[in-house]
mmCIF file of the C-alpha atoms, coordinates in Angstrom:
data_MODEL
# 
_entry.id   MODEL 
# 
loop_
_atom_site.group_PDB 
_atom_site.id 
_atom_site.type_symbol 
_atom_site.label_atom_id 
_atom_site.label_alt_id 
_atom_site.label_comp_id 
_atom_site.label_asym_id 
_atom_site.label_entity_id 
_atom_site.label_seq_id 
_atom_site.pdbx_PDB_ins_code 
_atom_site.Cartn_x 
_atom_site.Cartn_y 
_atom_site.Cartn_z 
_atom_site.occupancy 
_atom_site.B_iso_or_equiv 
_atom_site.pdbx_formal_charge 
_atom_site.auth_seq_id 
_atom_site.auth_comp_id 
_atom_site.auth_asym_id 
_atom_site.auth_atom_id 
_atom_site.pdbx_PDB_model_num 
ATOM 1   C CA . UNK A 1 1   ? 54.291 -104.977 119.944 1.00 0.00 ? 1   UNK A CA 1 
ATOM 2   C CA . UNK A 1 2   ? 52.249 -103.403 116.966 1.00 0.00 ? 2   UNK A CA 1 
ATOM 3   C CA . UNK A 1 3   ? 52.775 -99.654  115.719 1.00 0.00 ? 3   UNK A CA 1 
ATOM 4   C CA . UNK A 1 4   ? 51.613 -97.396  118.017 1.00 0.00 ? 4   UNK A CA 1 
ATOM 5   C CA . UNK A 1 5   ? 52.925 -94.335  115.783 1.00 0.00 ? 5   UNK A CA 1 
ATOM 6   C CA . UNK A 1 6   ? 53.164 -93.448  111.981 1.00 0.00 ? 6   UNK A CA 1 
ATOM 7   C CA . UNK A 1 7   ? 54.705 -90.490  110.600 1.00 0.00 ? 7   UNK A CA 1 
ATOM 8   C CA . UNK A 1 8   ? 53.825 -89.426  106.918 1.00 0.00 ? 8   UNK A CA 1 
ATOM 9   C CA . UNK A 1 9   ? 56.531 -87.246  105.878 1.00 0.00 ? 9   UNK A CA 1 
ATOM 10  C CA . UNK A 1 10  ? 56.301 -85.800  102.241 1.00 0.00 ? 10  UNK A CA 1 
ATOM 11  C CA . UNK A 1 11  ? 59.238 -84.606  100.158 1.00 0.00 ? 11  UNK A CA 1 
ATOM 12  C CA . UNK A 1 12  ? 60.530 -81.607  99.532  1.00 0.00 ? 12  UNK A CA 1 
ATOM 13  C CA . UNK A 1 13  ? 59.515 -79.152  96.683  1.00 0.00 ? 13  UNK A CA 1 
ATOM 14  C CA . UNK A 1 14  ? 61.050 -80.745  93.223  1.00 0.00 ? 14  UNK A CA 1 
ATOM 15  C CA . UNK A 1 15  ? 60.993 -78.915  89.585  1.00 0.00 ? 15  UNK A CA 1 
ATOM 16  C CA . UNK A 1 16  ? 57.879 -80.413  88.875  1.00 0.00 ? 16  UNK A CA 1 
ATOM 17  C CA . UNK A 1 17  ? 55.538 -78.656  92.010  1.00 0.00 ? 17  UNK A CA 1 
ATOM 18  C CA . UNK A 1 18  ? 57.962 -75.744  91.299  1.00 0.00 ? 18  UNK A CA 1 
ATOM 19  C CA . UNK A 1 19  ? 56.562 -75.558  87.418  1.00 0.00 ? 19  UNK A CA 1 
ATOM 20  C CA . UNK A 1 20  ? 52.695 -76.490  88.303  1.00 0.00 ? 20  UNK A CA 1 
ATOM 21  C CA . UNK A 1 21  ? 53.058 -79.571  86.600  1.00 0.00 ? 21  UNK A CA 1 
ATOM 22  C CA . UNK A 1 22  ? 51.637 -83.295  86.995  1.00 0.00 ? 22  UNK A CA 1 
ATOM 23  C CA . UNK A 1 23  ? 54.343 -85.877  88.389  1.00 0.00 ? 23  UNK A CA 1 
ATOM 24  C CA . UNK A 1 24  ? 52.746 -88.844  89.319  1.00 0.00 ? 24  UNK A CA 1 
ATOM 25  C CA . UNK A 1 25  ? 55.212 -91.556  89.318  1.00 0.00 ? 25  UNK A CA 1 
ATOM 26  C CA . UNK A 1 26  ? 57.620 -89.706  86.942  1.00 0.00 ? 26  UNK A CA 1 
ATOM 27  C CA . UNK A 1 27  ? 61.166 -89.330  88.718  1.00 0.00 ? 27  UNK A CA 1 
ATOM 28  C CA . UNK A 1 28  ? 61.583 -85.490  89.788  1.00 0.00 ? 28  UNK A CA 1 
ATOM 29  C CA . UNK A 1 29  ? 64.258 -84.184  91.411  1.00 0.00 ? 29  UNK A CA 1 
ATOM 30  C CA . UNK A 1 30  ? 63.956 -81.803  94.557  1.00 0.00 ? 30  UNK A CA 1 
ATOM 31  C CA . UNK A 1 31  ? 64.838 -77.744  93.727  1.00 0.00 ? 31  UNK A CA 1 
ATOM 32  C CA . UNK A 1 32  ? 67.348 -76.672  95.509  1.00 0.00 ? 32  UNK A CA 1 
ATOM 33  C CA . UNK A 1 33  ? 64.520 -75.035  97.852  1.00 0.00 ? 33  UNK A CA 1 
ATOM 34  C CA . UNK A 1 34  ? 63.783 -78.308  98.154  1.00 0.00 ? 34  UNK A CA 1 
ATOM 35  C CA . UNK A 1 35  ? 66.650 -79.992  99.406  1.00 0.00 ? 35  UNK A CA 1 
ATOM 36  C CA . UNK A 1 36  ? 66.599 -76.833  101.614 1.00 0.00 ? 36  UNK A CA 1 
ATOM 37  C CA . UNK A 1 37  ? 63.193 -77.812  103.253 1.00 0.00 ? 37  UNK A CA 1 
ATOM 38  C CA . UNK A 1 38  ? 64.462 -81.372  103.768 1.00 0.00 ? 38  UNK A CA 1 
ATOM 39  C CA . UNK A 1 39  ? 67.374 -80.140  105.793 1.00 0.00 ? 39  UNK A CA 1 
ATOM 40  C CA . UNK A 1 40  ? 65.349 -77.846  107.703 1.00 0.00 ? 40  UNK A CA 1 
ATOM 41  C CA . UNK A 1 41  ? 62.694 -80.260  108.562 1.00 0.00 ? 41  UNK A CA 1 
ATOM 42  C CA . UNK A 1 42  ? 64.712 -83.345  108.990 1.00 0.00 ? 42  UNK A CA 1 
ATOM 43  C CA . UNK A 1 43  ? 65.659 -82.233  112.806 1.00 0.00 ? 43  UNK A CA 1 
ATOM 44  C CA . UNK A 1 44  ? 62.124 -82.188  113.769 1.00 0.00 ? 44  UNK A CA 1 
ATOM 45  C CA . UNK A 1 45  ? 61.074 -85.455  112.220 1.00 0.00 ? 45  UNK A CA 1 
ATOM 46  C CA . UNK A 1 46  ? 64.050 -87.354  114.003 1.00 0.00 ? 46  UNK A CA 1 
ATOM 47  C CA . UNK A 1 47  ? 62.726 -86.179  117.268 1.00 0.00 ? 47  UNK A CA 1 
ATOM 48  C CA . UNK A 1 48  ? 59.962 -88.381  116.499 1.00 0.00 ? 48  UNK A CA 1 
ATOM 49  C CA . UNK A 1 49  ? 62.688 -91.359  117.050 1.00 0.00 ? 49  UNK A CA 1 
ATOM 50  C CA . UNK A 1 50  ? 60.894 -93.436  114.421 1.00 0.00 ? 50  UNK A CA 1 
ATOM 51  C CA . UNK A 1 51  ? 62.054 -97.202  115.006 1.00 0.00 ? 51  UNK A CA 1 
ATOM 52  C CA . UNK A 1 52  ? 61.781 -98.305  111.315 1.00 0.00 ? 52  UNK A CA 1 
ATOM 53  C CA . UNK A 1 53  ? 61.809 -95.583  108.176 1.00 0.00 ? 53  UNK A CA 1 
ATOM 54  C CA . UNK A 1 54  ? 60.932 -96.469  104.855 1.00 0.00 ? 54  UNK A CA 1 
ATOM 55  C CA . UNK A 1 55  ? 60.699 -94.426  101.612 1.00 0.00 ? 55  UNK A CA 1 
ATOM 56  C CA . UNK A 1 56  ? 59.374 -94.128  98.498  1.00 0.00 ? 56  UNK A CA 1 
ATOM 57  C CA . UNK A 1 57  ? 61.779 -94.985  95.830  1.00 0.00 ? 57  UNK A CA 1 
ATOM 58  C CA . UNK A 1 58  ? 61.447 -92.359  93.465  1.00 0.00 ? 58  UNK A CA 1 
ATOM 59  C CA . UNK A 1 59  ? 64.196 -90.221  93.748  1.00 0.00 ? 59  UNK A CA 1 
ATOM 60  C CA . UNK A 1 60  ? 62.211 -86.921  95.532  1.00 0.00 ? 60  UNK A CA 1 
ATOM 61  C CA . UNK A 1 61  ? 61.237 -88.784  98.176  1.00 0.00 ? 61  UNK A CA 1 
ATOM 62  C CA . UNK A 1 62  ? 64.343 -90.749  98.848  1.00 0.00 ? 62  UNK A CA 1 
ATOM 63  C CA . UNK A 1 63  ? 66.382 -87.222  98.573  1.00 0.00 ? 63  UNK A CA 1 
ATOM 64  C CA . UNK A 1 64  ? 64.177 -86.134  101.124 1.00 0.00 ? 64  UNK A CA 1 
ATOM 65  C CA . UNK A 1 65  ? 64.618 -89.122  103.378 1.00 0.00 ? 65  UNK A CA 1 
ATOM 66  C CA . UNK A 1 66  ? 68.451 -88.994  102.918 1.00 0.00 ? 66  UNK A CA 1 
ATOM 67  C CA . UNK A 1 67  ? 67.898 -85.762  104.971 1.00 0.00 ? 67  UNK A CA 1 
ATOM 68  C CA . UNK A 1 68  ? 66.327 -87.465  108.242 1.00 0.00 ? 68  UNK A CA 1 
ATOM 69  C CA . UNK A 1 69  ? 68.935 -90.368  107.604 1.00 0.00 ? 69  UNK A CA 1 
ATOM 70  C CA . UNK A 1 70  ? 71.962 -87.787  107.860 1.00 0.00 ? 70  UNK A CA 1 
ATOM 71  C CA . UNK A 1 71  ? 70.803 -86.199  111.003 1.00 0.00 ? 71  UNK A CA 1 
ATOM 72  C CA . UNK A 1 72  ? 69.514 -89.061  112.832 1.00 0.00 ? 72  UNK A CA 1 
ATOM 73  C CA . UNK A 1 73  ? 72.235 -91.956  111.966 1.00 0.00 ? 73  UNK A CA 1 
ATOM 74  C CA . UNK A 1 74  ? 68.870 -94.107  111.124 1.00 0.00 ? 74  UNK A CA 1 
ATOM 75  C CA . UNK A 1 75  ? 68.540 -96.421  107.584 1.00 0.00 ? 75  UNK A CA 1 
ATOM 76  C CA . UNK A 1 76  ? 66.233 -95.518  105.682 1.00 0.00 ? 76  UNK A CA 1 
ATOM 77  C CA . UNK A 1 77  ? 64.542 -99.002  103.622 1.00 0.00 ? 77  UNK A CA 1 
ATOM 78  C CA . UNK A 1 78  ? 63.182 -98.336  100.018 1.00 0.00 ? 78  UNK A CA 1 
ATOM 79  C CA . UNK A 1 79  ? 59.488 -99.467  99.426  1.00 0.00 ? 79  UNK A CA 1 
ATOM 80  C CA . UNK A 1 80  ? 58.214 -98.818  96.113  1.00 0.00 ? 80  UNK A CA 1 
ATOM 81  C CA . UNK A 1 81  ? 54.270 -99.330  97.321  1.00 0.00 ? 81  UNK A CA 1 
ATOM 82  C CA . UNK A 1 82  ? 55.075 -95.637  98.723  1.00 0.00 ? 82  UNK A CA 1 
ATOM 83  C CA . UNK A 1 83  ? 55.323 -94.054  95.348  1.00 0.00 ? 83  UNK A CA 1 
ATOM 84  C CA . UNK A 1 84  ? 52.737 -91.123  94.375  1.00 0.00 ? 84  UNK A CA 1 
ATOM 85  C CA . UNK A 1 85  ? 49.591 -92.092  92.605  1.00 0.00 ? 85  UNK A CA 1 
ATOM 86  C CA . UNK A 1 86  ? 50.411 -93.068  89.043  1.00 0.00 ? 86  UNK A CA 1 
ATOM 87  C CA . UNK A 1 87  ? 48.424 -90.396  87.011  1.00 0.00 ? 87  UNK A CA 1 
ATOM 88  C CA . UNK A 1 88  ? 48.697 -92.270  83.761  1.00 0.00 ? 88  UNK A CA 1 
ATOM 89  C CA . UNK A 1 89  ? 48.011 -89.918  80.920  1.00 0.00 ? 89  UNK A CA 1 
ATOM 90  C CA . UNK A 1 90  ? 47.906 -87.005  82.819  1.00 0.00 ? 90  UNK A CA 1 
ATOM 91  C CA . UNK A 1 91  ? 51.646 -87.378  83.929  1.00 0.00 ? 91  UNK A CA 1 
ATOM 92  C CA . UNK A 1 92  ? 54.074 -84.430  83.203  1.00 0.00 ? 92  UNK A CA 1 
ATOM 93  C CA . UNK A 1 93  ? 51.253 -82.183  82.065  1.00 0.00 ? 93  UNK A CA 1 
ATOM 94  C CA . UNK A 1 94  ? 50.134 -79.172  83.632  1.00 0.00 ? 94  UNK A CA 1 
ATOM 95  C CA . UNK A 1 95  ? 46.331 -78.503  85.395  1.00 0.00 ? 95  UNK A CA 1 
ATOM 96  C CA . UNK A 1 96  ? 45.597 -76.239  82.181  1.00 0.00 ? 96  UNK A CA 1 
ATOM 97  C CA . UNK A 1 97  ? 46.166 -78.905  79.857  1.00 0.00 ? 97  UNK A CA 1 
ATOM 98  C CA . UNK A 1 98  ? 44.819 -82.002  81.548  1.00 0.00 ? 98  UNK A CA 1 
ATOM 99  C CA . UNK A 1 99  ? 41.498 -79.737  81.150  1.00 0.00 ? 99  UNK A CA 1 
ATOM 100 C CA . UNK A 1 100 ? 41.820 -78.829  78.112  1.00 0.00 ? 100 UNK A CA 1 
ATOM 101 C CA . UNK A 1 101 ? 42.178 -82.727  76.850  1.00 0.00 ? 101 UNK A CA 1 
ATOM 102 C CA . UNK A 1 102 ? 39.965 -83.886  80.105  1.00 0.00 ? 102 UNK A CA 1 
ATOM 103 C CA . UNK A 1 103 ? 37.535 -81.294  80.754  1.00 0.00 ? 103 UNK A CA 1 
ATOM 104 C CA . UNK A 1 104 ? 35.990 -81.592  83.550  1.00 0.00 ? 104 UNK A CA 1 
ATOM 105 C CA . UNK A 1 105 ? 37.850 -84.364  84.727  1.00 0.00 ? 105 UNK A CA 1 
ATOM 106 C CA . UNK A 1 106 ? 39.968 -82.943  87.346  1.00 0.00 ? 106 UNK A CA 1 
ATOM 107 C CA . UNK A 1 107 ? 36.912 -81.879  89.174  1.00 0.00 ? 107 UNK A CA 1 
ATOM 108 C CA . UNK A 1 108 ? 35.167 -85.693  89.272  1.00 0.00 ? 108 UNK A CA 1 
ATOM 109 C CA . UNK A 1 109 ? 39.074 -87.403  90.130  1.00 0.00 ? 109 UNK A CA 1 
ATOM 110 C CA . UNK A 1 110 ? 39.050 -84.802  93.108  1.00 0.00 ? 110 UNK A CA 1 
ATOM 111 C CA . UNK A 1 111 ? 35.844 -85.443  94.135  1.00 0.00 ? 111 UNK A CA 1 
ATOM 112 C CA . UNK A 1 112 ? 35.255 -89.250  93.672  1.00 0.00 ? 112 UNK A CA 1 
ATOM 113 C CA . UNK A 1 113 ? 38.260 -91.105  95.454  1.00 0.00 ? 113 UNK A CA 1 
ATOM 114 C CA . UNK A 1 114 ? 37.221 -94.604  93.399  1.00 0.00 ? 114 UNK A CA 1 
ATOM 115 C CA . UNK A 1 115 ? 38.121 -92.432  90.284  1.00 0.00 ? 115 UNK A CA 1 
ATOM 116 C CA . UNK A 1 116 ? 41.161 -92.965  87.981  1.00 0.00 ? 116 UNK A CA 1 
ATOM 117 C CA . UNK A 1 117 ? 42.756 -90.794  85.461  1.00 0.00 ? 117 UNK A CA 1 
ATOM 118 C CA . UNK A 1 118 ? 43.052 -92.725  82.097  1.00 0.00 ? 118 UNK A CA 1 
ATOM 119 C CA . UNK A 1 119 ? 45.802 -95.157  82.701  1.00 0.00 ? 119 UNK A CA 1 
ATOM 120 C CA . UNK A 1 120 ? 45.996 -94.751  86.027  1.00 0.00 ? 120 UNK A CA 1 
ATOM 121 C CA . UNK A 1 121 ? 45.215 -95.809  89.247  1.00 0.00 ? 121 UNK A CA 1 
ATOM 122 C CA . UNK A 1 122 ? 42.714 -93.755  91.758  1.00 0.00 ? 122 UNK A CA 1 
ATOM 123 C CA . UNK A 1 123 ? 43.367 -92.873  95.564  1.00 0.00 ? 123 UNK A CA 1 
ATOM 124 C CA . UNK A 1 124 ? 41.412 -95.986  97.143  1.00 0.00 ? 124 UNK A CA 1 
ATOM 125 C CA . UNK A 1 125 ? 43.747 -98.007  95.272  1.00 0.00 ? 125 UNK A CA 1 
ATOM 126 C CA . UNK A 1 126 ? 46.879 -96.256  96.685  1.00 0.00 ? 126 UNK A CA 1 
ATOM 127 C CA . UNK A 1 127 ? 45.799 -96.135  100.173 1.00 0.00 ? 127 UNK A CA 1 
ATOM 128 C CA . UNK A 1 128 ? 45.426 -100.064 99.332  1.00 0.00 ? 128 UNK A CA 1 
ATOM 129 C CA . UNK A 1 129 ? 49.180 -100.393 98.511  1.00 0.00 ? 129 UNK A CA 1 
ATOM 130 C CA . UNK A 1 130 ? 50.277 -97.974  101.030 1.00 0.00 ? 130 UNK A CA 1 
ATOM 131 C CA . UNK A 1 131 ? 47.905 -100.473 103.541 1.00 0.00 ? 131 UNK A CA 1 
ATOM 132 C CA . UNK A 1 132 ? 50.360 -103.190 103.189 1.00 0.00 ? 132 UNK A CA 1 
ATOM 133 C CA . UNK A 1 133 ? 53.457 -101.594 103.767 1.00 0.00 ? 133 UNK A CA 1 
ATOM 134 C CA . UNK A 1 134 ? 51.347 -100.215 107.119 1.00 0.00 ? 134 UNK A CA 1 
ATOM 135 C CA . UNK A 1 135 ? 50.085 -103.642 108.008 1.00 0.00 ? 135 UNK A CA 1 
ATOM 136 C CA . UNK A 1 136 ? 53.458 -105.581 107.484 1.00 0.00 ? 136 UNK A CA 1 
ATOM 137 C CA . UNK A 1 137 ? 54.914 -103.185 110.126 1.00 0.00 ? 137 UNK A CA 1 
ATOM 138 C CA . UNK A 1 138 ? 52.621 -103.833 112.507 1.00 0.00 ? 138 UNK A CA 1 
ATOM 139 C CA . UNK A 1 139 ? 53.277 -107.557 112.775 1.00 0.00 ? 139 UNK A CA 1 
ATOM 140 C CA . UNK A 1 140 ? 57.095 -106.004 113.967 1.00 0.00 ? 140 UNK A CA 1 
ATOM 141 C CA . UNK A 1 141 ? 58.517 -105.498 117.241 1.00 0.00 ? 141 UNK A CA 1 
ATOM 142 C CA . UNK A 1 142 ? 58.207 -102.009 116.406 1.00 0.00 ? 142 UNK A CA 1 
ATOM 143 C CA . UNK A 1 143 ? 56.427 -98.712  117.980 1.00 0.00 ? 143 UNK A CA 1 
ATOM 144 C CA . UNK A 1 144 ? 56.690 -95.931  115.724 1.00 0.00 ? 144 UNK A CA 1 
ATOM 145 C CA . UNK A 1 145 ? 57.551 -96.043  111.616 1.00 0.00 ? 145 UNK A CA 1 
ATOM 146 C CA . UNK A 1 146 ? 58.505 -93.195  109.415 1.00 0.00 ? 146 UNK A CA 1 
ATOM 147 C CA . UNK A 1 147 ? 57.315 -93.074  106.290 1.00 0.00 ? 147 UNK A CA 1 
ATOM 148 C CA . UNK A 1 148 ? 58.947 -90.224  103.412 1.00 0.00 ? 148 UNK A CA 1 
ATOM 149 C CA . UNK A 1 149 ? 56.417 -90.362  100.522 1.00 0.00 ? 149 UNK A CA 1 
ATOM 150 C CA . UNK A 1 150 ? 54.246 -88.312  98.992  1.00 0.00 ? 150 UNK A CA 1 
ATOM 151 C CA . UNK A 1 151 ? 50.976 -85.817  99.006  1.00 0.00 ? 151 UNK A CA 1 
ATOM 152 C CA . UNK A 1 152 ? 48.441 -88.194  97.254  1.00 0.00 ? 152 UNK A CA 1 
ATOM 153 C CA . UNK A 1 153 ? 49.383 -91.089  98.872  1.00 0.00 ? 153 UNK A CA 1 
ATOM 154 C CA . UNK A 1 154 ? 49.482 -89.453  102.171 1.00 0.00 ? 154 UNK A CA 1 
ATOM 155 C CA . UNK A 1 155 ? 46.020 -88.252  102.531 1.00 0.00 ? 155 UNK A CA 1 
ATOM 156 C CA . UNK A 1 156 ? 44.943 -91.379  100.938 1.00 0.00 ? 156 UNK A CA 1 
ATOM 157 C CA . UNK A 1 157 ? 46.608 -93.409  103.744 1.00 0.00 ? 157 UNK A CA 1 
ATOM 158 C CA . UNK A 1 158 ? 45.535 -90.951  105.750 1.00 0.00 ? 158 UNK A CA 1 
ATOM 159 C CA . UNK A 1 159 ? 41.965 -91.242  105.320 1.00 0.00 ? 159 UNK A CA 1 
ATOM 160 C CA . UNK A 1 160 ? 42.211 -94.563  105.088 1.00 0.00 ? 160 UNK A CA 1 
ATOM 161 C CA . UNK A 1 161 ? 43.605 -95.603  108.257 1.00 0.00 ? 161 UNK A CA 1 
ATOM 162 C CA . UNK A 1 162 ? 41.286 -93.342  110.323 1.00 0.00 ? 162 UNK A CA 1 
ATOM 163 C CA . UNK A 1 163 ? 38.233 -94.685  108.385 1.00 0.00 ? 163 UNK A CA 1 
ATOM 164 C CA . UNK A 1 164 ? 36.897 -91.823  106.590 1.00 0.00 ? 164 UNK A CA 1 
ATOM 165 C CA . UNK A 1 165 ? 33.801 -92.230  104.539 1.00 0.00 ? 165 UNK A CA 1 
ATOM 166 C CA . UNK A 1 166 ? 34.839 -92.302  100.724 1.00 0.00 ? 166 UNK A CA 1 
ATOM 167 C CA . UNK A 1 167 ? 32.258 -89.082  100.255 1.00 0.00 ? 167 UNK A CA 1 
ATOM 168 C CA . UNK A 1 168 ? 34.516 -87.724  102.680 1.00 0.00 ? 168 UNK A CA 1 
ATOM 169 C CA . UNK A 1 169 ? 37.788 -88.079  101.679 1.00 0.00 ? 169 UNK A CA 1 
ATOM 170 C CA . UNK A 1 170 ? 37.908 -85.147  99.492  1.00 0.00 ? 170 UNK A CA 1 
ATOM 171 C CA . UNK A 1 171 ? 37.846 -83.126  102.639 1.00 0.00 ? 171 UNK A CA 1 
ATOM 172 C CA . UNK A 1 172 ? 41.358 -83.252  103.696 1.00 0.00 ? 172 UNK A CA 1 
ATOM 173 C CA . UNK A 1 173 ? 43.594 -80.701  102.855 1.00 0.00 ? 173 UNK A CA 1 
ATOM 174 C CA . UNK A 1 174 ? 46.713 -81.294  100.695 1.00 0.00 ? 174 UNK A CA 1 
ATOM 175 C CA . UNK A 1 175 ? 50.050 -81.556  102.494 1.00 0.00 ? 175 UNK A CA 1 
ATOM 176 C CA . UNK A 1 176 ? 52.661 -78.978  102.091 1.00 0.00 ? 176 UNK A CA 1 
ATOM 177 C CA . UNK A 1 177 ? 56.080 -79.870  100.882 1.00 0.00 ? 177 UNK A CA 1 
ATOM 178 C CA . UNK A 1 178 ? 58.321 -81.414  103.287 1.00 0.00 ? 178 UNK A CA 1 
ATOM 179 C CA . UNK A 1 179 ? 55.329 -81.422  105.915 1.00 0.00 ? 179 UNK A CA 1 
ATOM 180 C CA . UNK A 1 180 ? 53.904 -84.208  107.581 1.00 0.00 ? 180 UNK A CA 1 
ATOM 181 C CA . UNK A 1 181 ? 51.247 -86.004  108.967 1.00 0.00 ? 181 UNK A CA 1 
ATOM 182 C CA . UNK A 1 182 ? 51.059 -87.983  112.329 1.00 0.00 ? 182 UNK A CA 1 
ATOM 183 C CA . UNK A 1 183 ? 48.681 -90.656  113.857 1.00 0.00 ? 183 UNK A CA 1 
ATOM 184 C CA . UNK A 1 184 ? 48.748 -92.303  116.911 1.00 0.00 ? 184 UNK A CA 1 
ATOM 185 C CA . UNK A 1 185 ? 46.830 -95.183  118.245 1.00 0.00 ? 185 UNK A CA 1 
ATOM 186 C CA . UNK A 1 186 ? 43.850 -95.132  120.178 1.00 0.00 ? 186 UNK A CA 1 
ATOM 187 C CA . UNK A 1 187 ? 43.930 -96.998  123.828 1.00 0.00 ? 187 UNK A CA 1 
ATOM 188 C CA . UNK A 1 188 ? 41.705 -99.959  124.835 1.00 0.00 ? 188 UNK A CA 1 
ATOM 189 C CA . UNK A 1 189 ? 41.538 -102.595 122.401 1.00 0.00 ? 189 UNK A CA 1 
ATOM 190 C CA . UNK A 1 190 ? 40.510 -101.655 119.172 1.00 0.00 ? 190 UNK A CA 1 
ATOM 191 C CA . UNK A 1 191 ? 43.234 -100.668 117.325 1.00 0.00 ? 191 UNK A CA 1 
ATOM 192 C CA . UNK A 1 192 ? 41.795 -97.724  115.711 1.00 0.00 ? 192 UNK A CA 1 
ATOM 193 C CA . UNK A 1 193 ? 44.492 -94.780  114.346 1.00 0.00 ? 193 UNK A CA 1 
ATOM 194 C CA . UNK A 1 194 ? 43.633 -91.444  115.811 1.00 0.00 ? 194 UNK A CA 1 
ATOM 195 C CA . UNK A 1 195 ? 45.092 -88.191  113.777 1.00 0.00 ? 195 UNK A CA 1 
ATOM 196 C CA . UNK A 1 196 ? 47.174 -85.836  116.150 1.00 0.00 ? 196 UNK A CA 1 
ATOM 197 C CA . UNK A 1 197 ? 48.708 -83.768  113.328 1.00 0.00 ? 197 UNK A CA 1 
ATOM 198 C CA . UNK A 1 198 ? 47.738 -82.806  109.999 1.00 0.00 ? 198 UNK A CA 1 
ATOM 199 C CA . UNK A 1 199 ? 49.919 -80.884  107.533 1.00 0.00 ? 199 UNK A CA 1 
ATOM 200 C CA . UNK A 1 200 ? 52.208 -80.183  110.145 1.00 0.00 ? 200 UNK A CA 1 
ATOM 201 C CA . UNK A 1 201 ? 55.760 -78.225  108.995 1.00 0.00 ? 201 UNK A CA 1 
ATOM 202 C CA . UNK A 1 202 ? 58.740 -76.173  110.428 1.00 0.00 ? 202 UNK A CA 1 
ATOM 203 C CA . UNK A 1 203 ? 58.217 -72.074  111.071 1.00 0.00 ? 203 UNK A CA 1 
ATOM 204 C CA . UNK A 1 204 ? 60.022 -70.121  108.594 1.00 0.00 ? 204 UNK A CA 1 
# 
């Protein structure tokens, strides 16, 4: 049986988002607001009875997932293809002074999804990475996966799997922390991902 149900579940708010600041594939740690969203959100996600959860490895993300893990009694598999986009030279820095050293630049990598910042990598070739992890699960006795990760790479994926036109990629919203994303396949034959939920959280 292929997946018939993904879950995109970002982490919870770290020191980085707190400060407005670039992480990339730097190693944050959640605030503990953070951890607090991961404990209040991991209830709901378990009700989603994922079969198979994997993680990011960096250390926001796996924080989070430790969250669902404790509340559901699941494992949680590390999968470093589910980091965040690496940013390369734009890592740790702040919006204000990527455009003062890029100007302009923020604009065209938010707009063009083929687009890198220097050194790094852009969202087509995250969704790419992401793809795999997708696309070995699928060949699994498996219905539904769980994946805790992260904004970029979420909407990336995201887009991605339901076939969005690059020029219209840069129309989905970002994901909140701790919020998630869900997809579902279509019936019949083809295989195609349909989104059910997008930037989807807990009240409060």
């Amino acid at each position: 049986m292929s997946l018939d149900q993904l879950v995109l579940w970002r982490h919870g708010e770290t020191d980085y988002n707190a400060t407005g600041r670039m992480q990339g594939h730097l190693d944050s740690s959640l605030t503990e607001t953070g951890q607090e969203q991961a404990r209040r959100a991991a209830p709901a996600i378990a009700r989603f009875a994922p079969d198979t959860a994997l993680s990011s490895d960096l250390n926001r993300a796996r924080t989070t997932a430790a969250a669902f893990a404790e509340v559901s009694g699941a494992s949680v598999r590390l999968d470093k293809r589910l980091r965040e986009t690496h940013l390369g030279e734009w890592q740790g820095l702040s919006v204000a002074e990527v455009e003062r050293g890029w100007p302009g630049a923020l604009s065209t990598w938010r707009a063009d999804p083929t687009w890198a910042p220097p050194g790094g990598e852009s969202r087509v070739e995250v969704a790419e990475r992401a793809l795999e992890v997708v696309e070995e699960l699928d060949g699994r006795p498996r219905g539904s996966a769980l994946l805790c990760a992260h904004g970029g790479l979420i909407t990336a994926l995201t887009a991605k799997l339901v076939g969005l036109p690059l020029d219209l990629w840069p129309g989905l919203g970002g994901i909140g922390n701790c919020h998630w994303v869900v997809l579902k396949r279509r019936g019949g034959d083809d295989g195609r991902w349909r989104l059910v939920a997008f930037n989807a959280g807990v009240e409060g």
